[in-house]
C-alpha positions as CSV (number, residue, x, y, z in Angstrom):
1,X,-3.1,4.6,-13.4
2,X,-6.7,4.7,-13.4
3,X,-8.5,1.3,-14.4
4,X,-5.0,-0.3,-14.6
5,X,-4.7,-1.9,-10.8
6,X,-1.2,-1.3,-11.3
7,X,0.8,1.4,-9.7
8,X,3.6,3.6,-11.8
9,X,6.6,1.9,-13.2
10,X,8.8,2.8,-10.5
11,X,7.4,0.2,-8.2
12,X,7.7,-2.9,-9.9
13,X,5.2,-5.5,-9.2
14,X,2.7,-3.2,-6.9
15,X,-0.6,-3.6,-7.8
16,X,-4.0,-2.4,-6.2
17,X,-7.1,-4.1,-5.8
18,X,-10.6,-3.4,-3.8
19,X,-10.5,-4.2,-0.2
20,X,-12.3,-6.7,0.7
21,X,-13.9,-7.2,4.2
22,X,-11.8,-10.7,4.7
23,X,-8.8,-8.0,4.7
24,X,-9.8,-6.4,7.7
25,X,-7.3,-8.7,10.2
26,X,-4.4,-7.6,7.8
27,X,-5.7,-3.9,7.7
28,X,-5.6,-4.1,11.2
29,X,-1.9,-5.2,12.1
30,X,-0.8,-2.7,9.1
31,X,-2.4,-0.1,10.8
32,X,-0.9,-1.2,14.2
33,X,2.3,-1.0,12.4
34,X,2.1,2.4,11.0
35,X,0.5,4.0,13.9
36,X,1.1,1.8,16.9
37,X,-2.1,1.4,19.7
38,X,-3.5,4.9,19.6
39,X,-4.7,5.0,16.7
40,X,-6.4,1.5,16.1
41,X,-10.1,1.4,15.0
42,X,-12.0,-1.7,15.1
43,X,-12.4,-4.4,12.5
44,X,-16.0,-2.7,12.7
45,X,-15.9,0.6,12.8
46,X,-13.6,0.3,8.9
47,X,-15.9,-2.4,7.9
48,X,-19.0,-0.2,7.7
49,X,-16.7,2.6,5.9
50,X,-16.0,-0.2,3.6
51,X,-19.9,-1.4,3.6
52,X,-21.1,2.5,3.0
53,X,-18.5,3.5,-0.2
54,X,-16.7,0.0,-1.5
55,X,-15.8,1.5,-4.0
56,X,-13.3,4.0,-2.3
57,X,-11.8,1.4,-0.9
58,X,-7.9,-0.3,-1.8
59,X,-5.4,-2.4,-0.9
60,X,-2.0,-2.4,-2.2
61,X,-0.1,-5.9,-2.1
62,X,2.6,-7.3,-4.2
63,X,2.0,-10.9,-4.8
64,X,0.3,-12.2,-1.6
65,X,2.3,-9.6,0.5
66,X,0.1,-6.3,2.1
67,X,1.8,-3.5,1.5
68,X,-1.0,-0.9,2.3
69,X,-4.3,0.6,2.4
70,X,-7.0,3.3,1.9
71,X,-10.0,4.0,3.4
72,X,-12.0,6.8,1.7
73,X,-16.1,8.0,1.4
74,X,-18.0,10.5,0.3
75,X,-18.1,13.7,3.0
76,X,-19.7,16.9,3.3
77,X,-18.2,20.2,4.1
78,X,-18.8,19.7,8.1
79,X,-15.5,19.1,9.5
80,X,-14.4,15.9,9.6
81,X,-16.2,12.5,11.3
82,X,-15.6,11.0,14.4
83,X,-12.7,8.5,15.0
84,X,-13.2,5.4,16.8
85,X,-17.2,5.5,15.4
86,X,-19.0,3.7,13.2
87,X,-20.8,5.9,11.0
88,X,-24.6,5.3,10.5
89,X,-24.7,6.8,7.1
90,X,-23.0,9.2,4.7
91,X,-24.4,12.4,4.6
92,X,-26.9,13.4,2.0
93,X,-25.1,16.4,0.2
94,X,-21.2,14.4,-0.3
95,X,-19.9,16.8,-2.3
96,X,-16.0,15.5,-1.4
97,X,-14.0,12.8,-0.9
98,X,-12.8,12.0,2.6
99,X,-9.6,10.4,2.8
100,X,-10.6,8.3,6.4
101,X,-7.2,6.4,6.2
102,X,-4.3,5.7,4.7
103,X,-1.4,3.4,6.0
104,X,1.5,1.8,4.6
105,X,3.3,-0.9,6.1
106,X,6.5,0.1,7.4
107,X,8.7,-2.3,5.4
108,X,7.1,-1.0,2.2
109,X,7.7,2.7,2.9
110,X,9.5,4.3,0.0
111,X,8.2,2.2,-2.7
112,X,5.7,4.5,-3.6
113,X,2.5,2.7,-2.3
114,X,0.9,5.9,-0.7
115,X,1.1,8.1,-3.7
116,X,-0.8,4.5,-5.6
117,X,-3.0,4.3,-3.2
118,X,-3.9,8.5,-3.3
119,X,-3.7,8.5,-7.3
120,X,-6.5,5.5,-7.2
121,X,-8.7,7.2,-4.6
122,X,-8.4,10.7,-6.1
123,X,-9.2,9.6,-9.3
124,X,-12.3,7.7,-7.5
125,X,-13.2,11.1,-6.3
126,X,-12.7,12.8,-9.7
127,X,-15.6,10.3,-10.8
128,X,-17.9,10.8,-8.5
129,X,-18.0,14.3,-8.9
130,X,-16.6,15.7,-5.7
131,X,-15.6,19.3,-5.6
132,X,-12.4,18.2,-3.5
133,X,-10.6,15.8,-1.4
134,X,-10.5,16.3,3.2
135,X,-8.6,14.5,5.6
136,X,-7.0,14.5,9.0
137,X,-3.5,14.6,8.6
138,X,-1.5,13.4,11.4
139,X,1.2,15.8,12.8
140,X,3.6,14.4,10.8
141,X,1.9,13.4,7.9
142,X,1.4,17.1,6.9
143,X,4.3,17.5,4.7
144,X,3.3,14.7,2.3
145,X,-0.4,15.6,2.0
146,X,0.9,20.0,1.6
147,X,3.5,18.0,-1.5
148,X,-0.4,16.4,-2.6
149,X,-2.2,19.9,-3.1
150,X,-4.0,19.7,0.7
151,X,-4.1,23.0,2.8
152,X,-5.0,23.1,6.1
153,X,-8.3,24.3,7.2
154,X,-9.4,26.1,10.2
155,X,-11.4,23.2,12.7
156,X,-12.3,22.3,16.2
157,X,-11.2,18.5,15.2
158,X,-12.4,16.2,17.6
159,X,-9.7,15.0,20.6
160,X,-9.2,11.5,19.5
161,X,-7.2,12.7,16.5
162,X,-4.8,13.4,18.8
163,X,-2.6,16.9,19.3
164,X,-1.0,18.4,15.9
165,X,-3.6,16.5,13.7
166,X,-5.5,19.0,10.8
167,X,-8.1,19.0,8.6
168,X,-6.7,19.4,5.1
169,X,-8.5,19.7,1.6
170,X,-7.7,20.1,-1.9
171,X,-9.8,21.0,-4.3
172,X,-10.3,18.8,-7.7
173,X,-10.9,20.6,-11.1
174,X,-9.5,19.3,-13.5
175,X,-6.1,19.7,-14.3
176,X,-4.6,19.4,-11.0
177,X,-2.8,17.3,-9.5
């Protein structure tokens, strides 16, 4: 998948492209979508994680139609950031990826676009060097991210995740998944 902009075979016509910063409105009413009010940033704060790692950035569309997105950036191994909060910088000694968000629109659910968008932003990690991959898993995202090689860690994760949310990593030597 890597350097193709196309997703597996078994989703016909999904493709993946960098996110661009005109693609924050449809970002936005994916995201609204797939996780209703309570978890909607601003058009700013996932601009600057676009403006600080570009390159971790994709969207998944098939034709002119959005079907998803990923937010990722270079972390250390403090904990996870703030939600709702712009971050000023990355921090000097990234050694991981941090999965910041990823949403799927809920018409497209089942076609495969998470895994596309994971396989395009692990292998983006893989690159850069990172000895693993965090995130915050929603309560009920758990189960796909434990079937992606995350664990849960021990944290005090900040409130605005919400109750049931964990900070998940995977580690990314070679040979796994």
């Amino acid at each position: 998948m890597a350097g193709t902009g196309r997703a597996p075979a078994s989703t016909p016509g999904l493709a993946l492209r960098p996110l661009r910063a005109a693609d924050l409105p449809v970002v936005l009413a994916i995201q609204r979508a797939a996780y209703g009010d309570g978890y909607q940033e601003s058009a700013a704060v996932l601009g600057r994680k676009l403006a600080l790692a570009p390159q971790a950035c994709w969207m998944a569309h098939r034709g002119d139609d959005a079907l998803g997105y990923v937010f990722a950036h270079p972390w250390d191994a403090a904990g996870a950031p703030p939600l709702h909060v712009a971050l000023a910088a990355l921090p000097a000694g990234a050694d991981r990826g941090f999965v910041h968000d990823l949403a799927v629109s809920p018409a497209a659910r089942g076609l495969g676009v998470a895994a596309a968008l994971f396989g395009r932003v692990r292998d983006w990690s893989r690159a850069a060097g990172h000895v693993g991959m965090r995130l915050v898993a929603l309560g009920d995202a758990v189960p796909f991210w434990t079937r992606l090689g995350f664990s849960a860690l021990p944290s005090d994760l900040p409130a605005a995740y919400g109750d049931g949310a964990c900070l998940m990593e995977r580690p990314l030597a070679e040979g796994q998944r």
